[in-house]
Residue, then its C-alpha position, 0 to 999 in steps of 0.5 A: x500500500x502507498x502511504x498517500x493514498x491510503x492513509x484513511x485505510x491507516x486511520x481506519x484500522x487505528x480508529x478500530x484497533x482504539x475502540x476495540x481497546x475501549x470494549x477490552x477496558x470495558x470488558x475487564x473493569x466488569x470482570x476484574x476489580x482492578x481498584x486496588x494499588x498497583x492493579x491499575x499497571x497490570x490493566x495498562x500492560x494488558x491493554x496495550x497487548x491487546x492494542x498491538x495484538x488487534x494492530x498486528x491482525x489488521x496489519x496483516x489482513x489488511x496488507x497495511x503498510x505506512x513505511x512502503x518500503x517493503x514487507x520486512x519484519x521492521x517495516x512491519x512492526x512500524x506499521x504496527x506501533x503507529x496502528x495500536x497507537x490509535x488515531x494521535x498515532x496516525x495523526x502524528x504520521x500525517x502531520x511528520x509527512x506534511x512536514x516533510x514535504x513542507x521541507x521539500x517543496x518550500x513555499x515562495 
């Protein structure tokens, strides 16, 4: 996949793999009683497993790619990490690429 023409299949699958962490957190706090002290880290390493898990699915069943430099593992894991971060990580890929150009095509 190019990274320009499909960063809205990207912000997608981040949107998705964010609200499927919502549903997770939900699900856990009706199950587990996770208010005592020192419980609340074991929800926070529980969910964001669960963000990378759901963003390495979608990732592959969905052929996502953002660095479009091929389909090696580390090209890969970038994709990932940026699809479990939900929309702000797609947002900051987005505003890095506008940037980018900006410093390629300056204005005159």
């Amino acid at each position: 996949m190019t990274t320009g023409a499909n960063i809205g299949v990207v912000t997608a699958a981040a949107f998705a793999v964010q609200r499927a962490v919502e549903y997770t957190d939900a699900l856990i706090s009706l199950t587990y009683d996770l208010s005592a002290p020192g419980r609340e880290r074991v929800k926070t390493v529980v969910l964001l497993t669960a963000a990378l898990i759901y963003a390495s699915i979608l990732t592959k069943i969905a052929g996502l790619d953002i660095t479009n430099l091929g389909d090696a593992w580390p090209f890969r894991i970038i994709t990932v990490l940026v699809v479990s971060a939900g929309t702000e990580g797609v947002n900051s890929v987005v505003k890095g690429l506008g940037y980018a150009k900006d410093r390629l095509n300056p204005k005159k």
